[in-house]
C-alpha positions in Angstrom: 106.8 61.3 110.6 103.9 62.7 108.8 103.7 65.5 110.7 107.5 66.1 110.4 106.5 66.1 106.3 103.6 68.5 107.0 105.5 70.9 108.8 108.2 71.0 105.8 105.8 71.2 103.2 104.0 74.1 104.9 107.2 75.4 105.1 108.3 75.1 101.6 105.0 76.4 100.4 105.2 79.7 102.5 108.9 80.5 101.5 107.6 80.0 98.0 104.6 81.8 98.3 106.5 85.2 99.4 108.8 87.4 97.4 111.4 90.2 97.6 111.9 92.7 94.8 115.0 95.0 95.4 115.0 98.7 95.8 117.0 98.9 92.0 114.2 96.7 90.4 110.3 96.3 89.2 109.1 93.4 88.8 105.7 91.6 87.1 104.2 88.3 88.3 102.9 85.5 85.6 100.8 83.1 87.3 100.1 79.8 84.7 101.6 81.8 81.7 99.7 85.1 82.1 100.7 88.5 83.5 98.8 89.2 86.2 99.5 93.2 86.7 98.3 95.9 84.1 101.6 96.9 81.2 101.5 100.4 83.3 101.5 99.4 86.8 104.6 97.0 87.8 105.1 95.1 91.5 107.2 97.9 93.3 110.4 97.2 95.9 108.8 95.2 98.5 108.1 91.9 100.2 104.7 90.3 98.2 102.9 87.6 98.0 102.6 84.9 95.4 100.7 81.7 94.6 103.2 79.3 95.1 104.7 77.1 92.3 102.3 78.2 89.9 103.4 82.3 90.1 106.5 83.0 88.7 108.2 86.6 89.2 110.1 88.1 86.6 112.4 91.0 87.7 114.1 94.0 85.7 116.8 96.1 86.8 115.9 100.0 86.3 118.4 102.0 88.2 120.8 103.5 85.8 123.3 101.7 84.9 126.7 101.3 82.3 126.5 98.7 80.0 129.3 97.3 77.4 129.0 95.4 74.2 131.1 92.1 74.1 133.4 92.9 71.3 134.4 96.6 69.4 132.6 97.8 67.0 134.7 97.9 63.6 132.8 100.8 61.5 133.9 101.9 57.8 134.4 105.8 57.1 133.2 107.2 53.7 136.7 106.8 52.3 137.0 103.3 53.1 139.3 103.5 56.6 138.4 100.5 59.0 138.3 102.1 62.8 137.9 100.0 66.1 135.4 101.5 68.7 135.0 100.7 71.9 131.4 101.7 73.1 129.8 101.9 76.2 126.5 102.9 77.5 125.1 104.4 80.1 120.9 103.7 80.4 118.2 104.0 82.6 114.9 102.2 82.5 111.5 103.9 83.1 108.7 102.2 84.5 106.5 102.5 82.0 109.2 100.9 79.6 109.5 97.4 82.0 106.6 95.1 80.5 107.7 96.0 77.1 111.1 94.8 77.9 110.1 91.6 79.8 107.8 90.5 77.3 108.0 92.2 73.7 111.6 92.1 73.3 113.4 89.1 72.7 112.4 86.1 75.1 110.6 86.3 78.4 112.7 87.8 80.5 115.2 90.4 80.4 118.2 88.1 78.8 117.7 89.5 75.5 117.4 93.1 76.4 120.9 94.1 76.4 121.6 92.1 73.0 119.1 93.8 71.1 120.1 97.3 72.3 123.5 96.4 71.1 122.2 96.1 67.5 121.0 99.1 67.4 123.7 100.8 68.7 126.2 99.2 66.1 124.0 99.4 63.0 123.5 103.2 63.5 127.0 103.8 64.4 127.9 101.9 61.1 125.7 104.3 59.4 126.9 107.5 61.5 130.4 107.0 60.6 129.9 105.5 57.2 128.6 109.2 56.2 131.9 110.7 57.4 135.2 111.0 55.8 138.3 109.7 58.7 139.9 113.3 58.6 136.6 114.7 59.8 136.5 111.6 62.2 139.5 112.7 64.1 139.3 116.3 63.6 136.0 116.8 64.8 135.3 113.7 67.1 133.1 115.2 69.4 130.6 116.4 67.1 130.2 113.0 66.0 129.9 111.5 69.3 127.0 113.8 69.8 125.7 113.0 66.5 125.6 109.2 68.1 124.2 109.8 71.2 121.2 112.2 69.3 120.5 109.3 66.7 120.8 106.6 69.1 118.6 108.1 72.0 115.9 108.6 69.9 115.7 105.2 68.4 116.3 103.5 71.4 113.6 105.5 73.2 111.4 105.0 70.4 112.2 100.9 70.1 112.3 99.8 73.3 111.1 103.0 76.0 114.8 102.8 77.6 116.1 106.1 78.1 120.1 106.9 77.1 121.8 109.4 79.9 125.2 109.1 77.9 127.2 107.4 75.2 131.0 106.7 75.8 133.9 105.9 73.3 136.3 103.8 75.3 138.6 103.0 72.3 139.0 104.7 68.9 141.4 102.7 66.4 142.6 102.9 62.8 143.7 100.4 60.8 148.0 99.8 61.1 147.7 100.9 57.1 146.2 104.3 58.2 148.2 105.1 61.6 151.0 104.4 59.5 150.6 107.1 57.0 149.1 109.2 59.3 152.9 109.0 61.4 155.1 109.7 58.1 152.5 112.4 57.2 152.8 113.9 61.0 156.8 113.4 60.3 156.9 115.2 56.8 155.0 118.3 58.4 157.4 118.0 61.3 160.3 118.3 58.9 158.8 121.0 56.7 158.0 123.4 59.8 161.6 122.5 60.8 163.2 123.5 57.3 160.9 126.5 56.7 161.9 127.6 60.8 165.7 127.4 59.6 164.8 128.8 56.2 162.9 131.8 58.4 166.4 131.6 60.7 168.6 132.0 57.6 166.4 134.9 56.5 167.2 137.2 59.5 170.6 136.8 59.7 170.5 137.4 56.4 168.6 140.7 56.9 171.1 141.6 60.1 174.0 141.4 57.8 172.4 143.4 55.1 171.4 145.9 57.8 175.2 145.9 59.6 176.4 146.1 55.8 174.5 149.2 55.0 175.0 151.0 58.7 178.8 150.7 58.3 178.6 151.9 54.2 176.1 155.1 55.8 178.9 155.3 58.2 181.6 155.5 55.8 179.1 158.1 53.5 178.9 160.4 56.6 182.7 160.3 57.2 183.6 160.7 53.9 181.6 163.7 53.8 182.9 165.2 56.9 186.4 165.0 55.5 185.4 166.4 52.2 183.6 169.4 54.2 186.6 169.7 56.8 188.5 170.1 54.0 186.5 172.5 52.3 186.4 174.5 55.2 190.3 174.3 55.6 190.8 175.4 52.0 187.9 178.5 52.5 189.7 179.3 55.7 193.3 179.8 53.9 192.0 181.0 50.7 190.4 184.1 52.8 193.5 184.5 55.0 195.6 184.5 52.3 193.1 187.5 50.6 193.0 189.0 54.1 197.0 189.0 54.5 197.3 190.4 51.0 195.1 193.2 51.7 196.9 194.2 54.6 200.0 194.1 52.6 198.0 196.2 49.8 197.0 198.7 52.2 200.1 199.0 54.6 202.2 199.6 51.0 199.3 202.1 50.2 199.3 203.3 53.3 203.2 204.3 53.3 203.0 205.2 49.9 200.3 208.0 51.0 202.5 208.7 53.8 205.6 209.5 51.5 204.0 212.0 49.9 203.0 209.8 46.6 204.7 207.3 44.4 208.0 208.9 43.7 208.0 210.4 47.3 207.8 206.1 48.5 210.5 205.3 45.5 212.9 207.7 47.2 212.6 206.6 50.6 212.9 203.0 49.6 216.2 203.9 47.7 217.3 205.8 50.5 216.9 202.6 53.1 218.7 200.8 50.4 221.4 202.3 50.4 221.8 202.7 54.3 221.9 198.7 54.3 224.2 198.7 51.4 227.5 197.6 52.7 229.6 199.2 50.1 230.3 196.1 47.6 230.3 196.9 44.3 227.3 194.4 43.1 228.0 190.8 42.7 225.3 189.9 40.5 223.8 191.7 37.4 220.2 191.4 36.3 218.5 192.2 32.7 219.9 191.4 29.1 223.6 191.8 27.8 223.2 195.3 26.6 221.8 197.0 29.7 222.7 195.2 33.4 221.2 196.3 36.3 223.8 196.2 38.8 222.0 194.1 42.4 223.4 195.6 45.4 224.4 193.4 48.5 222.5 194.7 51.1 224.0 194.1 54.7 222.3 191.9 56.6 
């Protein structure tokens, strides 16, 4: 029986006298209260040794790793707008940053690690976004995200040694108040483009119109004035056959004239063809004034 206790207590003091720290992890052993490694040199990933129940091993987590705060962040812009954030983390531990963390920062232990890095990270985005009106919020959101992940690196770098490899925003929310007049304002722009695209509409069929109006008056101009110059033409073209014909008349009469010798000679022959197509009636009609009729001989056809 004794020996049946001996064996278990040799037992229970070896399994407690050997420890494991995981390839993610550095570790630093306390034995009665004090640290027993120097703040620069931590217990690496390995199997160690311990003084049993009077060591005690106290482990940190240094692989990188994403982190989230239990609750969004509600932040106020400069002009008074609530938004809801949603922030994560994404951090990485040094080595040289471990004993700090274990035992300057909150408890002993690494419980209080994550708490405190979330109070930083929500009193400087408080101030961060507290310096910038909610238009410039949304317009230029990533240059305040990169404003965050500058201010915060440094400070938590500076605070607590951890080093930040990026900065999420998982959720970005207005207040109802603000996302409401933000939606009529999106809807009054949305109706002014629409009225100024149907004013722009109204203007070029206004212009075609105006442009249709005018070809057709040019149109009428340019026929108009064809007509008038046809008819000029027309009225040239008679008026100089009409001169034409009655110079040929002018110069066939002058012509026979000449050829009858002169004036009388051209009087006599013209009598004498009168008379061979007079048909021997005494005239019918008499020309001239009462006293002196000129007797109109009826000349056969």
């Amino acid at each position: 029986m004794i020996a049946v206790v001996l064996l278990l207590l040799a037992a229970l003091l070896t399994a407690n006298a050997v420890y494991t720290v995981q390839p993610t992890e550095l570790a630093f052993t306390r034995t009665f209260g004090r640290v027993d490694e120097a703040p620069t040199a931590p217990v690496t990933p390995g199997v160690h040794l311990k003084l049993p129940f009077a060591t005690v091993v106290d482990r940190m987590q240094v692989s990188t790793d994403t982190i989230t705060p239990p609750a969004d962040l509600r932040v106020l812009s400069h002009d008074g707008q609530v938004i809801q954030l949603g922030v994560s983390l994404t951090r990485r531990i040094p080595a040289d940053a471990v004993y700090n963390l274990l035992y300057n920062t909150g408890g002993v232990g690494n419980v209080d690690i994550d708490r405190n890095l979330f109070a930083i990270v929500a009193d400087r985005t408080l101030t961060i976004f507290g310096r910038e009106d909610v238009l410039n919020i949304a317009a230029e959101r990533e240059r305040v995200i990169g404003l965050m992940k500058t201010i915060i690196s440094a400070d938590l770098k500076r605070l607590f040694g951890i080093d930040l490899v990026d900065l999420q925003i998982t959720g970005f929310r207005f207040s109802p108040e603000y996302e409401r007049a933000v939606n009529e304002n999106t809807l009054a722009k949305t109706n002014a483009y629409r009225a100024e695209q149907i004013l722009k509409q109204k203007q070029v069929e206004a212009e075609q119109v105006a442009a249709e109006a005018k070809g057709q008056a040019n149109a009428a101009i340019e026929h108009a004035r064809g007509e008038s110059q046809s008819t000029l033409l027309n009225a040239t073209a008679r008026a100089q056959a009409t001169e034409i014909q009655a110079q040929a008349d002018s110069n066939a009469i002058r012509l026979r004239v000449d050829a009858a010798g002169g004036v009388q000679g051209y009087s006599q022959v013209m009598a004498a063809e009168t008379m061979k197509l007079w048909n021997g009636q005494p005239p019918q009609t008499m020309l001239g004034g009462a006293g002196s009729p000129v007797p109109f001989l009826q000349i056969k056809p």
